[in-house]
VOPAGU-2260 file (C-alpha; in pm, 1 decimal, decimal comma):
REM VOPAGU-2260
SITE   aa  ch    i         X         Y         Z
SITE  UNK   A    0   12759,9   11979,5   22031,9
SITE  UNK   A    1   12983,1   12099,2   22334,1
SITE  UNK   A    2   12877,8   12274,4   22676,3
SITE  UNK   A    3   13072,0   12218,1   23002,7
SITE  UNK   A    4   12921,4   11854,6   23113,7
SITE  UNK   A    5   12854,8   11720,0   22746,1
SITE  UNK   A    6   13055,0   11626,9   22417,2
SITE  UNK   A    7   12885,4   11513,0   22136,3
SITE  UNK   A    8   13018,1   11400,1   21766,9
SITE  UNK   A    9   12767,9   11331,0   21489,4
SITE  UNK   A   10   12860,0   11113,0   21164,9
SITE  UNK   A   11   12703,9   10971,6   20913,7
SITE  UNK   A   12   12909,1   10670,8   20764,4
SITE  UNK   A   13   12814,1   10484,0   20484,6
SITE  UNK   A   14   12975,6   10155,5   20374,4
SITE  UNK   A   15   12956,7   10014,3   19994,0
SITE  UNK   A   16   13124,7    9749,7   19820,8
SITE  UNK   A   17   13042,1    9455,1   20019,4
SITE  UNK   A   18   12751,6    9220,9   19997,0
SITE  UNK   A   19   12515,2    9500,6   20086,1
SITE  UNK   A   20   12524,7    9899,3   20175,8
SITE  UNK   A   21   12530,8    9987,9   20530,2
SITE  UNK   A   22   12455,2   10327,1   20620,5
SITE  UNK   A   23   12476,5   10410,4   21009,2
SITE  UNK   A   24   12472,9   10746,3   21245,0
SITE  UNK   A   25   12715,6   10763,8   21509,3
SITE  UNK   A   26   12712,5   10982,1   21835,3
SITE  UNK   A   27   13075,4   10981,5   21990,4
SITE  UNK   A   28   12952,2   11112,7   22344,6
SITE  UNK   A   29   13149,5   11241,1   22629,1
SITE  UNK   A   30   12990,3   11315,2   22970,7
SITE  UNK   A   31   13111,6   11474,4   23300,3
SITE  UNK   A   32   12799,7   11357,7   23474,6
SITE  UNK   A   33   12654,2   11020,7   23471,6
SITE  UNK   A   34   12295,9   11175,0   23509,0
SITE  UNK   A   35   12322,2   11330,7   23158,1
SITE  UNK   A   36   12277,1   11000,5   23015,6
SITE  UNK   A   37   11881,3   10948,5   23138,7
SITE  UNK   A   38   11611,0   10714,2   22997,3
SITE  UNK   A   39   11262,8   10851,3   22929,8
SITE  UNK   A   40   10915,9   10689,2   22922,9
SITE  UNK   A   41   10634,0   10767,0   22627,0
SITE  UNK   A   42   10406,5   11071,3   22786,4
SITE  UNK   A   43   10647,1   11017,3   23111,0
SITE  UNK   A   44   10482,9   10737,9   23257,2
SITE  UNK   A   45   10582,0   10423,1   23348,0
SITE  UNK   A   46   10357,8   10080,5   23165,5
SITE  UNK   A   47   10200,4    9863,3   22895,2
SITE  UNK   A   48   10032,8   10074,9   22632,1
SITE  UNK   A   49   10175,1   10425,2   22643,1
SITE  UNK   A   50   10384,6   10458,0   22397,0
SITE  UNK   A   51   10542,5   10823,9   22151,5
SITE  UNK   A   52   10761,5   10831,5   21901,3
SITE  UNK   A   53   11132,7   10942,9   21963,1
SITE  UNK   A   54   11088,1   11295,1   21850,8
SITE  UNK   A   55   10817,6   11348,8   22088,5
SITE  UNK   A   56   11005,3   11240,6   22381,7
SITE  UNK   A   57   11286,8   11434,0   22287,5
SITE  UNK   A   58   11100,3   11688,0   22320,6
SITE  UNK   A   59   10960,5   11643,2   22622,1
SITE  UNK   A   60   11208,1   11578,0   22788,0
SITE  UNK   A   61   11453,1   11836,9   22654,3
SITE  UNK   A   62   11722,5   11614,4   22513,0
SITE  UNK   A   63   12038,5   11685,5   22292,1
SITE  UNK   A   64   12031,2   11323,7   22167,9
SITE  UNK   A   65   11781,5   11078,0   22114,8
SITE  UNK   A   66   11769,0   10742,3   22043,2
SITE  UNK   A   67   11493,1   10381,2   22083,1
SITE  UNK   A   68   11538,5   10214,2   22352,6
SITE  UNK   A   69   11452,3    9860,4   22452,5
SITE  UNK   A   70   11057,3    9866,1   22424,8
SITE  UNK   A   71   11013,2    9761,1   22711,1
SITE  UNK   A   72   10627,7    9787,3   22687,7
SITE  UNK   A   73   10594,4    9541,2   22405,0
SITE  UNK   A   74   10580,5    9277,3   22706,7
SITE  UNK   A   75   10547,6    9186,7   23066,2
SITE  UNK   A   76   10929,1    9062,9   23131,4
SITE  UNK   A   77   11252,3    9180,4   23177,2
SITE  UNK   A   78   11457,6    9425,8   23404,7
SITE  UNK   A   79   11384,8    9769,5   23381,5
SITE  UNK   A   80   11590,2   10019,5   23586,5
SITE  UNK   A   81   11578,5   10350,0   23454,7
SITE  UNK   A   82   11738,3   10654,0   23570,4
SITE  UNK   A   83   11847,1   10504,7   23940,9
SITE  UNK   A   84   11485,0   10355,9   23996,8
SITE  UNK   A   85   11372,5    9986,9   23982,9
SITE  UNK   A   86   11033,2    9991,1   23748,2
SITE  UNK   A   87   10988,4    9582,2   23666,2
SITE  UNK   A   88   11220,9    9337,2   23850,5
SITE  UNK   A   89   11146,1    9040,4   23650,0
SITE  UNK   A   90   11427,0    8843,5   23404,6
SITE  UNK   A   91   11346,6    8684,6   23092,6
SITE  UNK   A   92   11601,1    8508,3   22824,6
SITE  UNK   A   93   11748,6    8805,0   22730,1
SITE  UNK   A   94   12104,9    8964,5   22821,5
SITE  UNK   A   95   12089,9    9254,6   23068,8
SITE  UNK   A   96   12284,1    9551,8   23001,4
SITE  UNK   A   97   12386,5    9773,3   23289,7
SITE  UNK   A   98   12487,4   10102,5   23322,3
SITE  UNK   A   99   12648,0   10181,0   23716,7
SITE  UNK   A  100   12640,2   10548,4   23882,1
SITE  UNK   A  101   13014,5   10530,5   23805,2
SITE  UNK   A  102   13004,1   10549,8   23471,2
SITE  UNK   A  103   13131,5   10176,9   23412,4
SITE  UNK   A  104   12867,2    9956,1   23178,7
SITE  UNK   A  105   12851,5    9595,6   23237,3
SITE  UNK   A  106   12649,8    9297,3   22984,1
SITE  UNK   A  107   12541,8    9006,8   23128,7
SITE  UNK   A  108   12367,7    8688,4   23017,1
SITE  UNK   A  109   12051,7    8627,3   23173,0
SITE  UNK   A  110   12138,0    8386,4   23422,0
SITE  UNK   A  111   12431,9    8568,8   23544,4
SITE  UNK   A  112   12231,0    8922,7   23616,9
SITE  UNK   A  113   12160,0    8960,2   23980,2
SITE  UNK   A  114   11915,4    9260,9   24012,4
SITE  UNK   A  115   12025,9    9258,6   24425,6
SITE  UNK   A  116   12421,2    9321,7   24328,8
SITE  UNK   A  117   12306,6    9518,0   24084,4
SITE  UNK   A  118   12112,1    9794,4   24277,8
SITE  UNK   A  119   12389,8    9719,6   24550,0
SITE  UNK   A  120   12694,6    9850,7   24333,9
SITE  UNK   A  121   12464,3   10163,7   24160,0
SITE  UNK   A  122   12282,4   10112,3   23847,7
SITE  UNK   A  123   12156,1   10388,3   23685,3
SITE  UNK   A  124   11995,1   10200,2   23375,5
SITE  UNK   A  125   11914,1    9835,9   23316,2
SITE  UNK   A  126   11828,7    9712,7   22979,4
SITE  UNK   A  127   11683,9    9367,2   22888,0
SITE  UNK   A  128   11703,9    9370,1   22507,4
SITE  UNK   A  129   11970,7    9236,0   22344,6
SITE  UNK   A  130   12182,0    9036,2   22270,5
SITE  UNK   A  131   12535,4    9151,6   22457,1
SITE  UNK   A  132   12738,7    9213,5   22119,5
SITE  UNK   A  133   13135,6    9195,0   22270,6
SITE  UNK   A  134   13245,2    8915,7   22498,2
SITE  UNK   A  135   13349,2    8976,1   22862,7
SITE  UNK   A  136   13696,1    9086,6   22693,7
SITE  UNK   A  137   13569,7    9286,7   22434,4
SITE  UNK   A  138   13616,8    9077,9   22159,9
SITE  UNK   A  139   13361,7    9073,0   21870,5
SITE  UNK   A  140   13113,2    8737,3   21902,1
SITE  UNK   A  141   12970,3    8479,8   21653,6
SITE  UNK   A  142   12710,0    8320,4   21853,3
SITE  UNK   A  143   12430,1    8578,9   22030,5
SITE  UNK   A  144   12152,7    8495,5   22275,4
SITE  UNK   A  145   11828,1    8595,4   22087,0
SITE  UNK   A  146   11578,8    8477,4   21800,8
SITE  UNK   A  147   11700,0    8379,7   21473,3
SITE  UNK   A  148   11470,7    8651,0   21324,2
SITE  UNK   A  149   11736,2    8954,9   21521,7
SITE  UNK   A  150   12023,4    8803,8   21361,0
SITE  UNK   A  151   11986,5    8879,6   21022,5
SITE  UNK   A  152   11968,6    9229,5   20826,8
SITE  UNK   A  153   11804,3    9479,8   21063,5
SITE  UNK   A  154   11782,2    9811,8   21134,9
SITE  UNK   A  155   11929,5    9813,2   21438,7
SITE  UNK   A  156   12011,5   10059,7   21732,3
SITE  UNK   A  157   12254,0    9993,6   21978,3
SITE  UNK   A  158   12478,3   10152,1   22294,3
SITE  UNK   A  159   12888,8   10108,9   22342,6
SITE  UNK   A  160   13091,4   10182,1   22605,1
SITE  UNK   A  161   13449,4   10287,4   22603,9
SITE  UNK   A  162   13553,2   10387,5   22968,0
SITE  UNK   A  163   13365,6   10568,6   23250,2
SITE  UNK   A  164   13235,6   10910,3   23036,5
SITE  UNK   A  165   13270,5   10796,2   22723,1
SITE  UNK   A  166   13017,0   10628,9   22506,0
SITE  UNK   A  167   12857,4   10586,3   22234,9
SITE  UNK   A  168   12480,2   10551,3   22047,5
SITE  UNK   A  169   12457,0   10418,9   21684,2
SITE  UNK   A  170   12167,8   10368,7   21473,1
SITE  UNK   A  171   12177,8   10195,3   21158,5
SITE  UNK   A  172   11945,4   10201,7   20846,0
SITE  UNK   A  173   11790,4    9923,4   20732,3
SITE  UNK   A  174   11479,5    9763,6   20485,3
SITE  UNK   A  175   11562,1   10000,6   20188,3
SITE  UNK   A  176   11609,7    9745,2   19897,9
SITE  UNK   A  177   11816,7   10001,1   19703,1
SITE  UNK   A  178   12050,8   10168,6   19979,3
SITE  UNK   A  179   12085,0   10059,5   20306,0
SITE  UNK   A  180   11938,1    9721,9   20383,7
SITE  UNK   A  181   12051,0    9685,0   20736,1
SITE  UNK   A  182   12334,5    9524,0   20973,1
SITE  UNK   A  183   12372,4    9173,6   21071,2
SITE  UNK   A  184   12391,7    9148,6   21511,0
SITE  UNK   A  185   12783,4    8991,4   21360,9
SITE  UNK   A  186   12846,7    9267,0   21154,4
SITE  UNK   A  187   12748,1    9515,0   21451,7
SITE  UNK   A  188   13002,4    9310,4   21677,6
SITE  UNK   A  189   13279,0    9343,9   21397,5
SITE  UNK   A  190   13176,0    9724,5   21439,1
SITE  UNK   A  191   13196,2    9790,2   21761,2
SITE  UNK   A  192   13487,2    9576,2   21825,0
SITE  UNK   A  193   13667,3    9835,0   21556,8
SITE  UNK   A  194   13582,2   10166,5   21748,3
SITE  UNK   A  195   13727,0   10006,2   22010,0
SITE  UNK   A  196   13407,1    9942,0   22278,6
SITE  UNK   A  197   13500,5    9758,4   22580,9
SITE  UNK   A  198   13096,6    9676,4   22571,7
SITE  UNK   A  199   12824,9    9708,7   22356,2
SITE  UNK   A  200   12492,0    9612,6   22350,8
SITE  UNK   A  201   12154,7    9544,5   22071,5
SITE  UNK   A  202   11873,1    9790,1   22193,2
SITE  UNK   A  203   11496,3    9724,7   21972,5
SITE  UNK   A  204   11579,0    9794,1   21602,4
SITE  UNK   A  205   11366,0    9727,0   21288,9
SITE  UNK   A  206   11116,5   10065,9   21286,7
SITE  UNK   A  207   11196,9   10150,7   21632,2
SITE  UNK   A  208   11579,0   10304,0   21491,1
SITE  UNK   A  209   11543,0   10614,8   21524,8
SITE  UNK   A  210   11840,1   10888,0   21604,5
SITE  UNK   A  211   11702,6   11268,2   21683,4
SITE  UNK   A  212   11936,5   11541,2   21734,5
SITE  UNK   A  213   11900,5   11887,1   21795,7
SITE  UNK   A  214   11503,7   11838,5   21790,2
SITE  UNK   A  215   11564,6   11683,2   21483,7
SITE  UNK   A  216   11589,9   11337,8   21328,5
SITE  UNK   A  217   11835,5   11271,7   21117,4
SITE  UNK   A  218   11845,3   10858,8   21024,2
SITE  UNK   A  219   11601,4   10733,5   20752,1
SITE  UNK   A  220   11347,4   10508,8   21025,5
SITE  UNK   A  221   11236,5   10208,5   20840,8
SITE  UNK   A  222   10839,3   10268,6   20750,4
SITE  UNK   A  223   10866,8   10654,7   20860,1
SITE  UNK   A  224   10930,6   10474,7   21230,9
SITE  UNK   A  225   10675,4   10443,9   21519,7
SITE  UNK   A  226   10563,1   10491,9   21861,4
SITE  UNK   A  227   10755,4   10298,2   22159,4
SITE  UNK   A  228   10755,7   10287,2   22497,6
SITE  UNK   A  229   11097,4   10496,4   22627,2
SITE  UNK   A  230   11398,7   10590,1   22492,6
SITE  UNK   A  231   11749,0   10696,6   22579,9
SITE  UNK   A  232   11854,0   11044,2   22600,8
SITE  UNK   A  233   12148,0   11258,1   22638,9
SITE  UNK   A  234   12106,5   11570,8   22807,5
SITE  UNK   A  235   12213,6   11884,7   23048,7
SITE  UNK   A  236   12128,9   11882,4   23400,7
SITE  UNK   A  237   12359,0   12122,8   23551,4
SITE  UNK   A  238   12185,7   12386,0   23705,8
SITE  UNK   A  239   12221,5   12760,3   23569,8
């Protein structure tokens, strides 16, 4: 997909040989305009209990590209900035992700994340997911903040960041005994470390992976997927 403010590369690439099949979708993403990356809430309302599936929002909210994003309305904690606004202001155990009005995303463990400096120096999104998968220098990481339950083989979904503009969303398959089972939170480190991410970071996973496209979805959601609370979008905003 190309237009004037948006780049977008599509892959499928599956991985065989090892101790199990991975099978992941990759959007290499290019932006001119930090407000092409948005976040959108289930029937476009902030809260506990509404919730769509990622087609639907996509939809709605006229994207290009669509992926999960971090449930938020599976619980009462946890930052949520979406789209330059401050929606919940409470913290939880979980690493924040941050995406600034200047392009730059920034992880941080919980008890580093300052929601005042954040909303000082711009964020556009705020995430409270996780776990952070690169160290402060980019380097892939052994040891994650999060529930022994997220480390294993998952479907998983996840955001990296390159350099102000450039980006990318990845969703990998996973619960399919006889193709792709899933990615370890090391294995998507080791992954993102390769492309070359200065920062990456573990959106929700298991049947909330879900990559649309062109209206369209093109991964293979665990359980046919399900209905969640927002999701992350890539889409135009320039003005005819």
């Amino acid at each position: 997909y190309q237009s004037e403010d948006i780049s977008i590369s599509l892959q499928k690439v599956t991985i065989e040989g090892g101790k199990h099949k991975n099978v992941y979708y990759l959007a290499d993403i290019y932006i001119s305009n930090i407000q092409c990356l948005q976040t959108g809430f289930a029937q476009n309302t902030f809260g506990v209990g509404y919730t769509q599936s990622v087609l639907e929002m996509d939809k709605t909210l006229d994207a290009v590209l669509a992926v999960n994003g971090d449930y938020y309305g599976n619980g009462s904690h946890g930052v949520v900035i979406r789209n330059g606004e401050v929606y919940r202001n409470t913290t939880d155990a979980s690493d924040v992700c941050v995406l600034y009005s200047d392009g730059v995303m920034k992880t941080y463990a919980a008890g580093e994340f300052s929601l005042e400096e954040a909303v000082e120096n711009g964020a556009w999104q705020a995430w409270s997911f996780g776990p952070a998968l690169l160290d402060s220098q980019g380097n892939p990481k052994t040891e994650f903040q999060t529930s022994l339950n997220v480390l294993g083989l998952n479907p998983r979904t996840a955001i990296g960041y390159y350099e102000p503009g450039h980006y990318c969303l990845l969703v990998a398959d996973g619960r399919y005994e006889d193709d792709a089972q899933g990615m370890t939170l090391e294995e998507m480190s080791q992954l993102f470390f390769t492309l070359g991410c200065q920062s990456a970071y573990n959106l929700d996973g298991g049947q909330s992976s879900v990559m649309t496209f062109q209206d369209a979805v093109v991964n293979q959601p665990s359980g046919q997927g399900r209905d969640i609370s927002d999701c992350v979008i890539i889409k135009e905003v320039s003005q005819g």
